[in-house]
C-alpha positions in Angstrom: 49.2 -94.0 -101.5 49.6 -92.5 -105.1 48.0 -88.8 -105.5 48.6 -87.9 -109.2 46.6 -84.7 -108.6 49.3 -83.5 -106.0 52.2 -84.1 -107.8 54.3 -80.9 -108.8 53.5 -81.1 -112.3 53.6 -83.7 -115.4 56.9 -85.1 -116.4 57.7 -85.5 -119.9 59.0 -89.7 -119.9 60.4 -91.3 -122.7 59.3 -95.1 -123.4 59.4 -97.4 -121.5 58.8 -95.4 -118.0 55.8 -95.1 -116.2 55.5 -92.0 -113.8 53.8 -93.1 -110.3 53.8 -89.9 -108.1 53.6 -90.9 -104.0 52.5 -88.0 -102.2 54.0 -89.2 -98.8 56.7 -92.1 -98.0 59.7 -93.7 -99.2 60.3 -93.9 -102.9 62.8 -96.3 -103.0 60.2 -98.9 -100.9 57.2 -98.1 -102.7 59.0 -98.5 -105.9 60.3 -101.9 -104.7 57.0 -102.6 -103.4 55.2 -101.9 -107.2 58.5 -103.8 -108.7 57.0 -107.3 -109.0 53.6 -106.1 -111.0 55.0 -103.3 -112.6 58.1 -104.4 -114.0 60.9 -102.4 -115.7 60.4 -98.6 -116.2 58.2 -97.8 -113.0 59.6 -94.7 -111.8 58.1 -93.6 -108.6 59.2 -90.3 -107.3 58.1 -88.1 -104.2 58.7 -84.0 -102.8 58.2 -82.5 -100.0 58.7 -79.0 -98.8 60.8 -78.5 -95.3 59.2 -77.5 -92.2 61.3 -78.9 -89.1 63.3 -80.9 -91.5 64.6 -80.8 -94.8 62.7 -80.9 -98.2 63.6 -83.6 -100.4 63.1 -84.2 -104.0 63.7 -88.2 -104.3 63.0 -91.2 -107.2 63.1 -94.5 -108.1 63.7 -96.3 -110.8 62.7 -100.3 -111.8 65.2 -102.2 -113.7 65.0 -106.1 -114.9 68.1 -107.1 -115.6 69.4 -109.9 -118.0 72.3 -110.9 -116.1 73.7 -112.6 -112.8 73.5 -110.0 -109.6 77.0 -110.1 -109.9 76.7 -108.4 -113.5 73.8 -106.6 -113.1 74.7 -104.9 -109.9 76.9 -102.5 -112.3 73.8 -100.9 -113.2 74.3 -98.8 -110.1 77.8 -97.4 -111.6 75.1 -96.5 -115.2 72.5 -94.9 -112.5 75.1 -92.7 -110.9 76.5 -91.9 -114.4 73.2 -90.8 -115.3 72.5 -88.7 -112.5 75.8 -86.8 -112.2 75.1 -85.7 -115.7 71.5 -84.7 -115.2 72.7 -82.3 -112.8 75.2 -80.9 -114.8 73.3 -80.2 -117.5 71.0 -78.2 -114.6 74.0 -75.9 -113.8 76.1 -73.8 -114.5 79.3 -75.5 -116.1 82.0 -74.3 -113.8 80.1 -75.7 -110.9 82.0 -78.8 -109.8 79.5 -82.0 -109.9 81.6 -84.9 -108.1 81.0 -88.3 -106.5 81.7 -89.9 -103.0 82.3 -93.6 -103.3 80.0 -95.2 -104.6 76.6 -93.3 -103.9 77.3 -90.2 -102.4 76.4 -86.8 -104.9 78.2 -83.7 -104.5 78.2 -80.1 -105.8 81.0 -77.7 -105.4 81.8 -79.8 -102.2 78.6 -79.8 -101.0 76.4 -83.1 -100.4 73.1 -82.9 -102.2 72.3 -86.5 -101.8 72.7 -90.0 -103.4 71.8 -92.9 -104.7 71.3 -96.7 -103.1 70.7 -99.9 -104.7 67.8 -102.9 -103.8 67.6 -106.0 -105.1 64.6 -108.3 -105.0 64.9 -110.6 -102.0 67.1 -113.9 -101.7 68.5 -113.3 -104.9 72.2 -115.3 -105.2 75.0 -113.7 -106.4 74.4 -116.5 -109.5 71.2 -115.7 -109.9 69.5 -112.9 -112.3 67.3 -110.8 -110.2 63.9 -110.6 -110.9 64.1 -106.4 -110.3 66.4 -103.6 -108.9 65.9 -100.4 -107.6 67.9 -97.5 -108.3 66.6 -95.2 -105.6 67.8 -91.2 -105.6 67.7 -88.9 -103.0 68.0 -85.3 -102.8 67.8 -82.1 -99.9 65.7 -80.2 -101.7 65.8 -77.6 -99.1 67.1 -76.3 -96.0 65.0 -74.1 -95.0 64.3 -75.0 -91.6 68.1 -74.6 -90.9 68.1 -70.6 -89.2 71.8 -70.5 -89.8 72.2 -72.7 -93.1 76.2 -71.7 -92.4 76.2 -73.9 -89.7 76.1 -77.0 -91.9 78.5 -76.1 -94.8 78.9 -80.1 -95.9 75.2 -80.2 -97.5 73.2 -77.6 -100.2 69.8 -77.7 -101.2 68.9 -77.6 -104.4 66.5 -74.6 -103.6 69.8 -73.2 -102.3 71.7 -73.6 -105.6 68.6 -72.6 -107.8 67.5 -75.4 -109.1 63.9 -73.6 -110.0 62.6 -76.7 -111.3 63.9 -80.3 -109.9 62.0 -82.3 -111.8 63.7 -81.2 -115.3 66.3 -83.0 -113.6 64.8 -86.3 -112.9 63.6 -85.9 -116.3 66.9 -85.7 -117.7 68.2 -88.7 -115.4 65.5 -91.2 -117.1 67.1 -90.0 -120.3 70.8 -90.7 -119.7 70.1 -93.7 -117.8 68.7 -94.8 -121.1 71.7 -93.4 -123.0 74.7 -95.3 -120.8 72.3 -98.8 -121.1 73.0 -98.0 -124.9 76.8 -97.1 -123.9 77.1 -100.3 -121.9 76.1 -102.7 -124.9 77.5 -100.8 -127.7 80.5 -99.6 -125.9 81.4 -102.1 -123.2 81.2 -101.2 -119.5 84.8 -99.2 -119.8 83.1 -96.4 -121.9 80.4 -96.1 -118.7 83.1 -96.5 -116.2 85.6 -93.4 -117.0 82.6 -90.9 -116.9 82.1 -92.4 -113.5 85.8 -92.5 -112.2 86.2 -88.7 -114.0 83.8 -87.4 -111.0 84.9 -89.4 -108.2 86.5 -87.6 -105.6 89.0 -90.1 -104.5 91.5 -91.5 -106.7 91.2 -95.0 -108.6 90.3 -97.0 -111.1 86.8 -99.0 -111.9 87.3 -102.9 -112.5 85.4 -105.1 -114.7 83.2 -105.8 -111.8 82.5 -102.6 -110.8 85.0 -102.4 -107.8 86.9 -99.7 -106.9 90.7 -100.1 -107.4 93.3 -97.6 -105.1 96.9 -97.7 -105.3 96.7 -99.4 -101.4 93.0 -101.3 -101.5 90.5 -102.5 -103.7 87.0 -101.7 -102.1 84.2 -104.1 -103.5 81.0 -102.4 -105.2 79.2 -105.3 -103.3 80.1 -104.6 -99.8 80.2 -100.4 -100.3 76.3 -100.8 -101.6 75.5 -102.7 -98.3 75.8 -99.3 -96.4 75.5 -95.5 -97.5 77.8 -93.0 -95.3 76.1 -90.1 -97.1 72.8 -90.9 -95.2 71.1 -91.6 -91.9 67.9 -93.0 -90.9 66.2 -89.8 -92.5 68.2 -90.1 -95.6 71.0 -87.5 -96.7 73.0 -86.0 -93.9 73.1 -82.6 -93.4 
């Protein structure tokens, strides 16, 4: 359940968020699980140190959207825009921040994590969704790894210094309120290059969000429906 007391330490949340600290389990579930009472802005986020496996630094974020799923699901290409440029603003500027399509979040080459998308239950592809779940991530550490060198396609962000993770979450709710205001003063396009300008293969976005490749074009649907970057533990080491 929710321990307040435990958590790391305050964040500083812009309207309309609501900070719900879980001291042990899944963010992304007990974010989708507080969805339907707490509506838009719950943001439910966990750490934990390593031991025999990896620390992790994850969060969650509610969203109601106003759209049909296939609409609102784009929300996910605004979420990954937000967080590739929380981290950057955490680092130094000549490291590389990059994305694996569509979730996957790199640093200098290195996976530090992702982000997935859930959508309240039974919800048609016609139908606006009654809540979605942006849910993040991240190896906070590795060190229960006695040779980290033996696993050189993850980091930690202990690893690259990140002395205070939730500055970045922090700056995540902020941008992810920033491209919402891109999106409807812009148009999706203005959201979409930052995106494509940090993926690591080459393409194009389309209108709906899909991925378009001089051979394919890889639906945002179907790639959301399973996350390479992770196993049943969550990211990959």
């Amino acid at each position: 359940m929710l321990d307040d007391h435990s958590a790391p330490r305050t964040l500083v949340l812009p309207p309309p968020y609501t900070a719900h600290w879980l001291a042990k389990g899944d963010a992304l579930a007990h974010a989708c699980h507080l969805a339907p009472e707490h509506g838009a802005g719950t943001l439910v986020w966990h750490a934990s140190s390593g031991g025999h496996m990896p620390g992790r630094f994850d969060f969650a974020v509610v969203l109601e959207p106003e759209t049909p799923l296939t609409e609102a699901r784009k929300a996910f290409v605004l979420g990954m825009v937000a967080l590739g440029e929380a981290l950057a603003a955490h680092c130094p500027p000549e490291r590389a921040v990059e994305f694996g399509w569509p979730g996957e979040l790199r640093l200098d080459g290195g996976r530090l994590g992702g982000m997935r998308l859930s959508v309240a239950p039974d919800t048609a592809e016609e139908a606006v969704p009654n809540w979605m779940v942006l849910g993040v991530e991240l190896i906070a550490d590795r060190d229960h790894l006695t040779a980290p060198g033996s696993k050189p396609e993850s980091l930690s962000l202990k690893e690259e210094e990140f002395l205070d993770p939730p500055a970045v979450l922090e700056s995540f709710a902020a941008y992810l309120m920033l491209n919402f205001d891109r999106l409807k003063h812009e148009g999706f396009d203005a959201v979409a290059t930052r995106y494509v300008g940090r993926l690591t293969s080459e393409g194009t976005l389309t209108a709906e969000g899909d991925l378009q490749t001089a051979d394919d074009l890889a639906a945002l649907k179907d790639a959301l429906a399973v996350a390479p970057w992770r196993d049943e533990t969550g990211p990959k080491l």
